[in-house]
C-alpha positions as CSV (number, residue, x, y, z in Angstrom):
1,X,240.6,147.0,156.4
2,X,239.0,146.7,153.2
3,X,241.2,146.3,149.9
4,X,241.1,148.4,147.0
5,X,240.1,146.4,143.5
6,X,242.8,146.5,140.7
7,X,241.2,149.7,139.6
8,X,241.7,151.9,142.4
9,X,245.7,150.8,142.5
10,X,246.1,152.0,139.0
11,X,248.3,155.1,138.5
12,X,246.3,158.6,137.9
13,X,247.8,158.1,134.9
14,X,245.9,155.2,133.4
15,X,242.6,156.2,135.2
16,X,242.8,158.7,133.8
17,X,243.4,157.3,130.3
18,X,240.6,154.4,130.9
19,X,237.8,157.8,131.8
20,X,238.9,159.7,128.4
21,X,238.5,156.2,126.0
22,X,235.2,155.6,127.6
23,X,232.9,155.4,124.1
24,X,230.1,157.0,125.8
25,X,228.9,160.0,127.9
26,X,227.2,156.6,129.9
27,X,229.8,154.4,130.1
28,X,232.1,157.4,131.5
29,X,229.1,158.0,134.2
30,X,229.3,153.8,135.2
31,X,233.0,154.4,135.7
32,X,232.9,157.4,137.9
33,X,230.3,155.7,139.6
34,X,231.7,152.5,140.0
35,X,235.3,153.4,141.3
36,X,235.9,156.7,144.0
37,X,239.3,157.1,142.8
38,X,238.5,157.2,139.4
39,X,235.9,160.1,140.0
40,X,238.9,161.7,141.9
41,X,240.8,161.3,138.8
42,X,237.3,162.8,136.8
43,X,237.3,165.6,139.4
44,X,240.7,167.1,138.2
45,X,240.5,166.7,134.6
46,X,236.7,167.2,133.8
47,X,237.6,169.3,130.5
48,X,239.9,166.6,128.9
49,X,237.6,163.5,130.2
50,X,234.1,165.3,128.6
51,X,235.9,166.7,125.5
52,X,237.5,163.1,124.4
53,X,234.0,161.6,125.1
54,X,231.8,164.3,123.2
55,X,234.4,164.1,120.4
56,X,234.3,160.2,119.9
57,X,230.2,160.0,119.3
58,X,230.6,161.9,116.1
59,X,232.3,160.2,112.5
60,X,235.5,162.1,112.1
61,X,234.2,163.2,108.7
62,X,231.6,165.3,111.0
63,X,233.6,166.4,114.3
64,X,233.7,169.8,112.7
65,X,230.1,170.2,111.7
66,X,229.5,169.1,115.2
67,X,231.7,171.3,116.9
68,X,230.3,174.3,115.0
69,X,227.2,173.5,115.9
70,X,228.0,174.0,119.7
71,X,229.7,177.1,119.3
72,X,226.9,178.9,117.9
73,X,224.3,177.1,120.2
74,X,226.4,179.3,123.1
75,X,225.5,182.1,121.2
76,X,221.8,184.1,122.5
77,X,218.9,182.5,120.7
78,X,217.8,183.2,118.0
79,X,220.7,184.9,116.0
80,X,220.3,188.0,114.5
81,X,220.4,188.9,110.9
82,X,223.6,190.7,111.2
83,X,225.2,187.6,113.2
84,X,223.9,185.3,111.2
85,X,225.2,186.9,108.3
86,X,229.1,186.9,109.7
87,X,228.7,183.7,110.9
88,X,227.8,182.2,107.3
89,X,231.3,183.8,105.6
90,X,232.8,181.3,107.8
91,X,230.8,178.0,107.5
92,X,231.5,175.7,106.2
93,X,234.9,176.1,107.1
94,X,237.5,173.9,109.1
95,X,238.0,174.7,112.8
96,X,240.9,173.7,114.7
97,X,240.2,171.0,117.0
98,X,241.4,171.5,120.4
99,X,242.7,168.5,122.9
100,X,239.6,170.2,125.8
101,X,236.9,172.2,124.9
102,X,234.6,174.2,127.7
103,X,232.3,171.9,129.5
104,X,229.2,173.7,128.2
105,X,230.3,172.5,124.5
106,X,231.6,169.0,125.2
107,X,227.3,168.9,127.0
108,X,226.1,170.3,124.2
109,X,227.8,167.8,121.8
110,X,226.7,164.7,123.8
111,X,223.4,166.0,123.6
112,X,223.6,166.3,120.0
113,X,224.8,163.0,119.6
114,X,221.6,161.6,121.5
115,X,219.2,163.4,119.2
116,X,221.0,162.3,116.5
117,X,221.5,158.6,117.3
118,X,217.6,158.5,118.0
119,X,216.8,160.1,114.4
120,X,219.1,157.9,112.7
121,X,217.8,154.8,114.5
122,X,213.9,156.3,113.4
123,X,214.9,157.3,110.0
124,X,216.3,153.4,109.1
125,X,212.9,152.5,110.5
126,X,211.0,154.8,108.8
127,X,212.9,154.9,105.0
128,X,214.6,151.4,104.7
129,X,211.1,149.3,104.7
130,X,210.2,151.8,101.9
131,X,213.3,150.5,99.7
132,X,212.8,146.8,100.8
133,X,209.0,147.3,99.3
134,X,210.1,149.1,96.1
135,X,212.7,146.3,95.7
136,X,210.0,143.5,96.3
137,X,207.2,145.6,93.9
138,X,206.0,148.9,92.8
139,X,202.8,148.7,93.1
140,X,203.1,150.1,96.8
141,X,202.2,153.0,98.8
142,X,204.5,155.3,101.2
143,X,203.1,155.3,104.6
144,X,204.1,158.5,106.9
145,X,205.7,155.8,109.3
146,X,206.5,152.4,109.6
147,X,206.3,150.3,113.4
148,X,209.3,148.4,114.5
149,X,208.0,144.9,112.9
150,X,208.5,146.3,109.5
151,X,212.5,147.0,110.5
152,X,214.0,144.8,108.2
153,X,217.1,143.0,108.8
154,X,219.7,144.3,107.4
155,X,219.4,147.5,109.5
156,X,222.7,147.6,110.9
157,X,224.5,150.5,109.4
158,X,228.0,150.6,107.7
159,X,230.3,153.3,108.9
160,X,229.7,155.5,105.9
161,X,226.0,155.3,106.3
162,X,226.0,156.4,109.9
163,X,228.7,158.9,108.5
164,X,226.2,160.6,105.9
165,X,222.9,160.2,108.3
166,X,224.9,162.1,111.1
167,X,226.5,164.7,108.9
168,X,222.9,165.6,107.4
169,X,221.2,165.3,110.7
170,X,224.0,167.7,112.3
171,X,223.6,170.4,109.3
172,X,220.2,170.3,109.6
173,X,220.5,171.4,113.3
174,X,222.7,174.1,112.2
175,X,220.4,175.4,109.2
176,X,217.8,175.2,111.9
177,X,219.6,177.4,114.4
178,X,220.7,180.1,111.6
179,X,217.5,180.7,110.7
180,X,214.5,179.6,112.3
181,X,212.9,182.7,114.3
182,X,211.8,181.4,116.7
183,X,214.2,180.5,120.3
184,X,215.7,177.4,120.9
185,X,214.6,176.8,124.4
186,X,212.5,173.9,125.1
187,X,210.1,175.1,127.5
188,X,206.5,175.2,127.2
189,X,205.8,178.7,127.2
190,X,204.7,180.6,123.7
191,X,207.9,181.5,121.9
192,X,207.4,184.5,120.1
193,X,209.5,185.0,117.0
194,X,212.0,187.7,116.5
195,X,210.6,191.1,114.6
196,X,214.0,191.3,113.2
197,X,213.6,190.9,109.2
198,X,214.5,187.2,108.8
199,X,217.1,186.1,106.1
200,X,215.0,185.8,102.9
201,X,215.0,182.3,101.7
202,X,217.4,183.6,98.7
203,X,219.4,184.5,100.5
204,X,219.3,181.0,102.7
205,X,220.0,179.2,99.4
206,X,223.1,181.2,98.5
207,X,224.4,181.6,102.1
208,X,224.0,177.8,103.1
209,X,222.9,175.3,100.4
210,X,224.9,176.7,97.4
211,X,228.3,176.3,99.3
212,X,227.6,172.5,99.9
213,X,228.1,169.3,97.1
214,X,224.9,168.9,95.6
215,X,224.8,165.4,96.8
216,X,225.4,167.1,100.3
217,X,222.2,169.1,99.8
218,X,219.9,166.6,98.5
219,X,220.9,164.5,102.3
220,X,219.3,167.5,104.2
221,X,216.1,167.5,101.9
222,X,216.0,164.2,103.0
223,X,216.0,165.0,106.2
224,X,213.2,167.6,105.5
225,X,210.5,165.2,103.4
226,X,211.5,162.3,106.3
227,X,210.6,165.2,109.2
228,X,207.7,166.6,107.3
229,X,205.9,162.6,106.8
230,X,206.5,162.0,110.2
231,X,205.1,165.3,111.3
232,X,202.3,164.7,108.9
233,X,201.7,161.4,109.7
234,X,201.1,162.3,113.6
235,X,199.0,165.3,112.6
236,X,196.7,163.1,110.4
237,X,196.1,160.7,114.0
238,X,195.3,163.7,116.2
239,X,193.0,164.4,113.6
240,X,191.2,161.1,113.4
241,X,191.4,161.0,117.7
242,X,189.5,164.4,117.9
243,X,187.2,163.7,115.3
244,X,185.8,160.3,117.2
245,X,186.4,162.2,120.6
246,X,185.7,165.9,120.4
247,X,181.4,166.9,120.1
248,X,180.3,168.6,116.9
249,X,179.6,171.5,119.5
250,X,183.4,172.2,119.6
251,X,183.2,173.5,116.6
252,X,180.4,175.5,116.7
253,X,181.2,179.4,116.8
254,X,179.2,182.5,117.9
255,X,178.8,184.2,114.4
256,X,178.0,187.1,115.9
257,X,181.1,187.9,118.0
258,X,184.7,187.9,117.2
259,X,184.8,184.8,115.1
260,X,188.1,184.4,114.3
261,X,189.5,185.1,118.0
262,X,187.0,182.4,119.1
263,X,188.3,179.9,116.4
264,X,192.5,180.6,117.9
265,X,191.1,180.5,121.6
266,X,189.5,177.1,120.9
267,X,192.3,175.6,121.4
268,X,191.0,173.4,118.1
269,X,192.2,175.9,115.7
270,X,194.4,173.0,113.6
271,X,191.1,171.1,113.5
272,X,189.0,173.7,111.8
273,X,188.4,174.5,108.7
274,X,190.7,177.7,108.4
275,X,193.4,175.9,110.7
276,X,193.5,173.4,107.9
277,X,195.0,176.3,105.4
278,X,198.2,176.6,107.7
279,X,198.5,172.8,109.1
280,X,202.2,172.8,106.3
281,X,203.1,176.4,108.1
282,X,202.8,174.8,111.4
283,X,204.6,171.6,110.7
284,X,207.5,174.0,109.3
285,X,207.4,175.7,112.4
286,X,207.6,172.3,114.2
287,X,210.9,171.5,112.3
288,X,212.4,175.0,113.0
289,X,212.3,174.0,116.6
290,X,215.0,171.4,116.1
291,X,215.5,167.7,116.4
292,X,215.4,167.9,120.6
293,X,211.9,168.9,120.6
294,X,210.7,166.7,117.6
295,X,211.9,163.9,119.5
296,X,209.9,164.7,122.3
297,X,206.6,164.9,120.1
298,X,207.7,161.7,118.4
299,X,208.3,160.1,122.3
300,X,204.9,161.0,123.7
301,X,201.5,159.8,123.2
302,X,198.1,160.9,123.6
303,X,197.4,164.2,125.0
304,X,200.9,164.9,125.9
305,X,201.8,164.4,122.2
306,X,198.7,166.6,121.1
307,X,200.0,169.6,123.3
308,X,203.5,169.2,122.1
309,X,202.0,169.3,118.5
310,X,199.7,171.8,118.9
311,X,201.5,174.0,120.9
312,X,199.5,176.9,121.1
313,X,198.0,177.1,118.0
314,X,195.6,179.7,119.1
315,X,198.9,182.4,118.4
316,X,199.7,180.5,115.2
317,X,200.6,184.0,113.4
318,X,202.9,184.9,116.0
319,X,205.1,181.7,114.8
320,X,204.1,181.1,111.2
321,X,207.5,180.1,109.4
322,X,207.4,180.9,106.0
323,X,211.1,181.9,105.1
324,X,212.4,178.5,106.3
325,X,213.9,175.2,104.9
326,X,211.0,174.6,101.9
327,X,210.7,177.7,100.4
328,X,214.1,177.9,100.3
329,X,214.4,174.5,98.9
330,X,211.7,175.5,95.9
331,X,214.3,178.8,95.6
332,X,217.1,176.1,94.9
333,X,214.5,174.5,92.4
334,X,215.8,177.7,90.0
335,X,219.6,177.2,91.1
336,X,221.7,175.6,87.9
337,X,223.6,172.9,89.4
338,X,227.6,174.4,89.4
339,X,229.5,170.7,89.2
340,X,226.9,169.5,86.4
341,X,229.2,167.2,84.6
342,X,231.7,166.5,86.9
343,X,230.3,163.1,87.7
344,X,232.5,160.2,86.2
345,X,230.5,158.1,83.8
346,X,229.7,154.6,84.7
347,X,230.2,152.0,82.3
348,X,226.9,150.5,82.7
349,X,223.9,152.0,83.4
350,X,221.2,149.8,82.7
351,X,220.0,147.0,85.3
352,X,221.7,144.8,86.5
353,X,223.3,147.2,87.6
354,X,227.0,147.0,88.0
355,X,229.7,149.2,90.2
356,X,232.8,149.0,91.5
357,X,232.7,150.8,94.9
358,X,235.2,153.6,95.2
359,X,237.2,152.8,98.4
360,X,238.8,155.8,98.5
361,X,235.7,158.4,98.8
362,X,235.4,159.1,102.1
363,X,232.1,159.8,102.4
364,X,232.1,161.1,98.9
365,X,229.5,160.8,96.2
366,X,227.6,158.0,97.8
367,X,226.8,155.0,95.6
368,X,223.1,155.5,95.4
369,X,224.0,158.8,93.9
370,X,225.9,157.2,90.9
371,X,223.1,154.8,91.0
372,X,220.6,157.3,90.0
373,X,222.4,159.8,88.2
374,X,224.6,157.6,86.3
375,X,225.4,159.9,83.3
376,X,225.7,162.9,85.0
377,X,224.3,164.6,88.2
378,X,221.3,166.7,88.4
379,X,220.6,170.0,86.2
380,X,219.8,171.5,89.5
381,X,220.1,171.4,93.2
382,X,216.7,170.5,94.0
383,X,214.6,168.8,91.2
384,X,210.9,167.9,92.1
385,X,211.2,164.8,90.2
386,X,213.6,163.0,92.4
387,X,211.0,163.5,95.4
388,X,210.3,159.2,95.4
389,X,214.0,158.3,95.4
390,X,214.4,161.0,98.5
391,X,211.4,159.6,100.7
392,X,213.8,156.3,101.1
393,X,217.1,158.1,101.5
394,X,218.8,157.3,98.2
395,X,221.7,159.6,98.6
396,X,222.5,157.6,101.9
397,X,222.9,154.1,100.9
398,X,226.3,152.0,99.8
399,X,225.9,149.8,97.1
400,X,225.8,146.7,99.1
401,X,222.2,147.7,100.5
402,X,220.8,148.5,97.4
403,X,222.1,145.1,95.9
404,X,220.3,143.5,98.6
405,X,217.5,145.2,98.8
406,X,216.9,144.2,95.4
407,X,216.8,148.2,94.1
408,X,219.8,147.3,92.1
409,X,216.9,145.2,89.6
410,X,214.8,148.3,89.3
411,X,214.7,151.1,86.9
412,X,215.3,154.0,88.0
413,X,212.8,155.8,86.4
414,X,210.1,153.6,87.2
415,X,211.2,153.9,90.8
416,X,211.1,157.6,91.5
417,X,207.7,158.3,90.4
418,X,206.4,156.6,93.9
419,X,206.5,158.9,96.3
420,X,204.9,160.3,99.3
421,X,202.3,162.8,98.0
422,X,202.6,166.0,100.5
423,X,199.6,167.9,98.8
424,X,197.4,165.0,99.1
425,X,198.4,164.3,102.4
426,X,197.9,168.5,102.9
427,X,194.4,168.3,101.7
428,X,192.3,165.9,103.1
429,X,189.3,167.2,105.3
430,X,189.6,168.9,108.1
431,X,187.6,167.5,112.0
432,X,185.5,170.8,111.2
433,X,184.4,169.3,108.2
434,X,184.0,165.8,109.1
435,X,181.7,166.5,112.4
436,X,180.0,169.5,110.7
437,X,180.2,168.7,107.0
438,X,181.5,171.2,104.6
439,X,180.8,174.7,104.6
440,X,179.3,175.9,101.0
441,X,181.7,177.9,99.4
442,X,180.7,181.9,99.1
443,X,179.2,183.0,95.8
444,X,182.0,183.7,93.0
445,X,184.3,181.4,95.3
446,X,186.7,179.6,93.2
447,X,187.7,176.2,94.3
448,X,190.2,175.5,91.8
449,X,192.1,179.0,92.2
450,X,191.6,179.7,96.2
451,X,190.3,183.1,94.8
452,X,187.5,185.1,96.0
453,X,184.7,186.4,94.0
454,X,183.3,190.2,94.3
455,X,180.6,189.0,96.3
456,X,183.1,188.0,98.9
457,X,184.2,191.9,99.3
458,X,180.6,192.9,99.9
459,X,180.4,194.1,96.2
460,X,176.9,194.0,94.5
461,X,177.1,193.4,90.6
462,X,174.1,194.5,90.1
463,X,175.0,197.7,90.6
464,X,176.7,197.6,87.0
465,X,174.2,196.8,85.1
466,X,170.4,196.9,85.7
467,X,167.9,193.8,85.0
468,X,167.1,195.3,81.6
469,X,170.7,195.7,80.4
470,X,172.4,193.4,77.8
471,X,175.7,194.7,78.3
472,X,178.6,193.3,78.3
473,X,178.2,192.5,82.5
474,X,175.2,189.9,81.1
475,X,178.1,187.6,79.7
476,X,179.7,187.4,82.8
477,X,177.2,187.0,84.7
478,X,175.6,183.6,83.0
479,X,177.6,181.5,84.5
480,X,177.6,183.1,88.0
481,X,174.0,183.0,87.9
482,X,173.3,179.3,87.5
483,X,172.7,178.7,91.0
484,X,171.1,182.0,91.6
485,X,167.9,180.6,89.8
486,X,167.4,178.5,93.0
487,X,165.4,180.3,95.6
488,X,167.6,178.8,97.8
489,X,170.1,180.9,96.9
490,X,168.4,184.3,98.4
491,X,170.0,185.5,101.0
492,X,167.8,187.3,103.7
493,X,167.3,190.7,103.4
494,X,169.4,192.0,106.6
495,X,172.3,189.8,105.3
496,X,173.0,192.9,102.5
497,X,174.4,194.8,105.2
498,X,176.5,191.9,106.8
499,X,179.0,193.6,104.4
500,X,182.2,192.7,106.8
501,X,181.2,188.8,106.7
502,X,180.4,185.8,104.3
503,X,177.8,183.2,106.1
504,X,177.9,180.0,105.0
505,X,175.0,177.3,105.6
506,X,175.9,173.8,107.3
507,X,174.5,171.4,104.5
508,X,173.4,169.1,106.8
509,X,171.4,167.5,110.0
510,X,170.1,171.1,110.2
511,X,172.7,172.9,111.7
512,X,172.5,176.1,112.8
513,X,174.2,178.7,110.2
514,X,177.0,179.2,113.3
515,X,179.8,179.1,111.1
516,X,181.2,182.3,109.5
517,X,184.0,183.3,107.2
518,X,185.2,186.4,108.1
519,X,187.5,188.8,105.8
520,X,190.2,188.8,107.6
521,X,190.1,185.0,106.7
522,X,189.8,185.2,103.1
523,X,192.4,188.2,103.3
524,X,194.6,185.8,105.4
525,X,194.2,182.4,103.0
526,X,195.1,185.2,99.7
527,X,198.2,186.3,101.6
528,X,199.1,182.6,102.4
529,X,198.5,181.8,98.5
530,X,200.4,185.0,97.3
531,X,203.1,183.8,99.7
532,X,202.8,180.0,97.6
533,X,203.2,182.0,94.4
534,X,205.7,183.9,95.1
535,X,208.2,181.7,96.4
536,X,210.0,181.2,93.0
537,X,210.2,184.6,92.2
538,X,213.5,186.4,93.3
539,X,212.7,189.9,94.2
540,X,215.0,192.6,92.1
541,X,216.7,193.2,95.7
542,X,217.7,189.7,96.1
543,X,219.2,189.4,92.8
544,X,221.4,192.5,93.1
545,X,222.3,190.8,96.4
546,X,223.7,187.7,95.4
């Protein structure tokens, strides 16, 4: 007969107290595993077992932001306006903590631990080479990522570190699921976004942001430039990989059939030209999806990554997020800061620097943040000019690290004006351009405003004024002209009646004039712009509103 290890003769009792102190979601799967009675004992008390487990992977300082969050991921995706109005009156707010939870919440916790223990090991990687380099020099430049043998040493996280990363990481996910329009599911399939009228990004700021610390807020923006690098990063090496893989052909469209359908069927739409316009729209609509499926695009390679990123790109106006996380963050741009002031004074603020770390904030105004706003704290919630001290984290970081980082050495000032540069990044060419060369701009085009001439519309000037004229249409037309003295520059008869389309000529290696630039294109790049402009103007509506 065999005999039973000193496990299996415990009392239920202990078993069952060893199965609810396991740290892990896997260590509690070994012990179930391991011992038949103690899966017995798992059996008949699978609420308390999962709940204890799912509660430990969290800082206690973040149990409730994580609990939330799996309350309203039970909830059908996405939420509607009108629930995600009621549900915002209560958040942030305490919730009572109970001893068992369902088993659908205590799953849904452990998987948000996982994302966010990945993201906190990638953002360390990714952010705390960026402070060792500033520390070392300035004359350096901000990569979108960093490979594991730039990890430095002193990686290993203090318990109000992991605190901050996780709280920012977990309110992230719940900003995300508040307001994204688009489904949470993770399958492969198109997901269309709601019709509903989303919550206007003013309404995001005062709902959200505005309730939070401002030292709070500036950890998600964080979280947003560290997401939008990566993003960008992996973007810029698809692009390279297709332009040294993909044949100039691919690019090539029938002019004289639906243009713009052929471009979003290509399956190349990101690559071309006009893809390149909403390449920041798409990355947006990449973060909306949440940290589960960024992890996947960050976890695959080659084509599987490309598909993950692309993802359909051929619908991209069916998902195009404009109302999400940075135009609400250039909305909070305009927002006064309320606890301007409040900040103690430190009584040194030149380097060296010198602090005496605060041993009773828990997980209150991080030391960085004195660090850099020593005097007092921001004049507003989001301020452009602090963009170089966010791509490394600042807010995140006790004042050990930055002392041995050398940061401590460095002035401030001098510090934040390296940053990662998101429109130069934006703006490089597209694969269109590099395999094709650029397209010639239309007549009256306007590089530096993104505007569109007359010519653009189909409108002939000439009508205004006849050859003879000196009237005042003769001014205006001087400068257009200067290129209209090249007989290059006439256009073929029949092309007068090609009122509905611009051509454009391929400047080089002869290429067939394939490429066209449609109205609905221009209309679509002016309604992107107007959208750029527009995002720091609150509408009369919106101020009545808040």
């Amino acid at each position: 007969m065999a005999e039973y290890s000193a496990l299996e003769k415990l009392a239920p009792e202990i078993q069952l107290q060893i199965l609810v102190n396991a740290d892990t979601p896997k260590d509690l799967y070994a012990l179930i595993q391991a011992s038949p009675r103690l899966y017995q004992v798992y059996l008949l008390n699978k609420d308390l077992a999962l709940s204890a487990v799912a509660y430990r992977q969290f800082h206690p300082a973040v149990t409730t932001e994580a609990l939330f969050f799996a309350k309203i991921s039970q909830l059908e995706q996405p939420l509607s306006r009108s629930t995600v109005m009621e549900l915002c009156k209560i958040y942030p707010g305490k919730l009572q903590e109970e001893l068992t939870i369902p088993i659908p919440m205590s799953v849904k916790l452990c998987e948000l631990a996982s994302n966010i223990r990945f993201f906190i090991e990638d953002y360390t990687r990714n952010t705390l080479p960026i402070m060792e380099g500033l520390g070392r020099s300035l004359e350096i430049d901000i990569l979108p990522s960093y490979s594991t043998e730039d990890s430095v040493s002193c990686s290993k996280l203090s318990d109000s570190e992991a605190g901050r990363l996780q709280r920012a990481f977990c309110r992230f996910e719940i900003y995300r699921t508040f307001f994204a329009r688009c489904s949470s599911d993770l399958n492969h399939d198109l997901r269309r976004c709601s019709d509903e009228l989303p919550v206007r990004p003013a309404e995001q700021a005062s709902m959200f942001f505005e309730k939070l610390p401002d030292f709070q807020v500036t950890e998600i923006i964080c979280i947003r430039d560290y997401l939008y690098r990566r993003l960008r990063g992996i973007c810029s090496q698809l692009e390279d990989e297709a332009a040294s893989t993909l044949p100039p052909e691919t690019f090539m469209f029938d002019r004289d059939g639906d243009f713009e359908s052929a471009e979003w069927a290509s399956g190349v739409y990101l690559f071309t030209e006009n893809g390149k316009y909403y390449q920041n729209q798409h990355i947006e609509h990449l973060m909306s999806l949440g940290l589960a499926y960024i992890r996947r695009i960050f976890n695959s390679t080659g084509e599987e990554q490309k598909n993950l990123f692309v993802r359909h790109s051929d619908a991209i106006v069916d998902h195009l997020e404009t109302d999400f996380v940075t135009m609400t963050l250039e909305v909070l741009e305009q927002k006064r800061n309320p606890v301007r002031g409040d900040l103690p004074l430190l009584a040194k603020t030149d380097p060296p620097f010198e602090y005496e770390i605060n041993t009773d904030a828990y997980l209150d105004i991080p030391d960085a943040w004195q660090w850099a706003h020593p005097r007092a704290p921001p004049l507003c919630l989001v301020e452009k000019t602090l963009k170089g001290l966010r791509d490394w984290g600042y807010v995140f970081w006790d004042i050990d690290r930055l002392r041995e980082s050398g940061m401590l050495g460095r002035n401030r000032e001098d510090v934040r004006k390296i940053e990662f540069d998101e429109y130069e990044a934006a703006h490089t060419p597209s694969v269109q351009e590099r395999l094709l060369g650029p397209s010639s701009p239309p007549k009256d085009y306007d590089l530096e405003s993104d505007g569109f001439g007359e010519d653009d519309l189909g409108y002939d000037s000439s009508m205004d004024d006849s050859p003879g004229d000196d009237g005042p249409g003769d001014d205006n037309s001087g400068d257009r002209n200067l290129e209209d003295d090249s007989p290059e520059d006439d256009s073929p008869e029949d092309d007068s009646h090609d009122v509905g389309r611009v051509r454009v000529e391929s400047p080089e290696n002869n290429i067939p004039e394939d490429r066209t630039i449609t109205l609905k294109t221009i209309a679509l790049r002016m309604i992107a712009l107007v959208g750029q402009t527009l995002r720091n103007v609150v509408s009369p509506w919106e101020d009545t509103h808040e």
